[in-house]
C-alpha positions in Angstrom: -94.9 13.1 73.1 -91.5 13.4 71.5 -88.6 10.9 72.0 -85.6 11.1 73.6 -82.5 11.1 71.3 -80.0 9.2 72.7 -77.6 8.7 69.5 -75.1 11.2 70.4 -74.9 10.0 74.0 -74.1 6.7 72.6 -71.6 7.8 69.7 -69.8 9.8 72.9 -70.0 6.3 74.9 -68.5 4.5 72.1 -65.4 6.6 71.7 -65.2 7.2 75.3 -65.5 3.7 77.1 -62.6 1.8 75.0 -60.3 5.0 75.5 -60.1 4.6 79.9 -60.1 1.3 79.7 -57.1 1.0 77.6 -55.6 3.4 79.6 -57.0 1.1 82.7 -54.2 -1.6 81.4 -51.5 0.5 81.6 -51.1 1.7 84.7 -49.5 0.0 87.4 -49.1 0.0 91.7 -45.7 -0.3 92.8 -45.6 -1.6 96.6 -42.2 -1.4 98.5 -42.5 -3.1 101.5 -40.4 -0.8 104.5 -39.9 -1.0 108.0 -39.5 2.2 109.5 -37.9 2.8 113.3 -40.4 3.3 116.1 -40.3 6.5 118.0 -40.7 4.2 121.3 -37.7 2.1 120.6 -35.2 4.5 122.3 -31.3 4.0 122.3 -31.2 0.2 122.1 -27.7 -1.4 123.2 -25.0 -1.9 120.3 -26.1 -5.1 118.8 -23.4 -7.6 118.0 -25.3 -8.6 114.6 -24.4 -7.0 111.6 -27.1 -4.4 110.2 -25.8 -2.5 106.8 -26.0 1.4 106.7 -25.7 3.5 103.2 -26.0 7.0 103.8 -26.7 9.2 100.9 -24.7 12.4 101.0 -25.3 15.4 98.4 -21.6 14.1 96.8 -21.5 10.6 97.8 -23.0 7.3 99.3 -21.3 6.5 102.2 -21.2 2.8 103.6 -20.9 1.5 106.6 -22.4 -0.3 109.5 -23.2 2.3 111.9 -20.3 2.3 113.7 -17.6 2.9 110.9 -17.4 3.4 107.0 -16.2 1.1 104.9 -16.4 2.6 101.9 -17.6 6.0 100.4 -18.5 6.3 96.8 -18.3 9.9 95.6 -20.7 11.2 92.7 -19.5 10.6 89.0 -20.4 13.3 86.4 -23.1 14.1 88.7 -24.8 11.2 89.5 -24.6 8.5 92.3 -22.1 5.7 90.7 -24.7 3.0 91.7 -22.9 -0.3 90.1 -19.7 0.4 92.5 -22.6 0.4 95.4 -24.4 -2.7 94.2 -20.5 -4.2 94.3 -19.6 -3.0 97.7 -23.1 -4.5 98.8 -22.1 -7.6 97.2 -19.4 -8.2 98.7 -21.0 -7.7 102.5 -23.4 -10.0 101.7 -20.8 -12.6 101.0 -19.0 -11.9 104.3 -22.8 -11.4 106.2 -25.0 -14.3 104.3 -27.6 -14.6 107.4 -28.6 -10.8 107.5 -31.3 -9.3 105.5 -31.5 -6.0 107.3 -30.5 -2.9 106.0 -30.6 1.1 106.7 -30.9 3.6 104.1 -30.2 7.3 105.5 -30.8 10.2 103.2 -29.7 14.1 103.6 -32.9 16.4 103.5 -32.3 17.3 99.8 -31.8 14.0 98.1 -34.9 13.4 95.7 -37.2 10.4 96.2 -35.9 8.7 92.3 -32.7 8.2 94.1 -33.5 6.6 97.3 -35.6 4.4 94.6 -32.3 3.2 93.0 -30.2 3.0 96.0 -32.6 0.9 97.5 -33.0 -1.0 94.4 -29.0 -1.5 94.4 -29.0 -2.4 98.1 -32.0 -4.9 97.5 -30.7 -7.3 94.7 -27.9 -7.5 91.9 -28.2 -9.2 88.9 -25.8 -12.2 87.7 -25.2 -14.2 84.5 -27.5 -17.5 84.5 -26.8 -20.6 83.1 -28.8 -20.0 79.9 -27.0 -17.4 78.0 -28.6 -14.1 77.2 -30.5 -14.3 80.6 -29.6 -12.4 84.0 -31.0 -13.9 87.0 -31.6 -11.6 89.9 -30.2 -12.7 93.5 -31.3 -10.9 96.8 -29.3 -9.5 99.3 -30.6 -7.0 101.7 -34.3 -7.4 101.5 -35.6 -5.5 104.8 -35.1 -2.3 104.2 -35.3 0.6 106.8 -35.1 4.2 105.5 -34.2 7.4 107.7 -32.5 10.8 108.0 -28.8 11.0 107.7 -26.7 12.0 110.4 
């Protein structure tokens, strides 16, 4: 009867089993939480409550609230000027402090990274806290809808 050599299984085991789960650690699950329009909802009647639209255009994000655009923000040195659109959002807020909901319409081309930061820029801002050094983070539009553009 001969034995069964299991020392270079073991040496293999050794290397191998620290390696994945330090690699384990590092990855990480992003969940953004979305509502996305039913296909049974149908032309509902023009609601009287304010709902935030940003449409994001090839050249620019476009603003509005479904209706009419308040502000479009055209592309700087190709890319989407993203702290004028956190400002623009701000300032809604401040004049629509009850609503949370917002619509984020992209063209067909526009890569997934930037409906990521738009939504990001819609979502919260950042502001100076008390303590110096420190940003805290403030919401504004927190439900999020995203969708084709017209």
């Amino acid at each position: 009867m001969t034995e069964l050599d299991m020392t270079t299984f073991m040496n293999l085991m050794v290397v191998l089993l620290p390696f994945l789960l330090l690699t384990a650690v590092f990855s990480q699950t992003a969940i953004i939480e979305l509502s996305l329009p039913s296909a049974a909802g149908g032309t509902a009647a023009i609601d009287p409550v304010f709902r935030l639209e940003v449409i994001v255009r090839a050249d620019s994000i476009e603003i509005g609230d479904g209706r009419q655009v308040f502000a479009s923000i055209p592309k700087r040195d190709d890319a989407y000027d993203l702290r004028s659109l956190n400002d623009q959002v701000v300032i809604l807020k401040r004049q629509n402090p009850d609503t949370v909901s917002a619509s984020v319409l992209l063209e067909p081309q526009i890569e997934y990274d930037h409906l990521i930061q738009v939504m990001d820029a819609v979502r919260a801002t950042h502001v100076a806290s008390t303590r110096p050094g420190e940003l805290q983070q403030i919401a504004l539009f927190t439900d999020i809808s995203i969708g084709d553009a017209p």
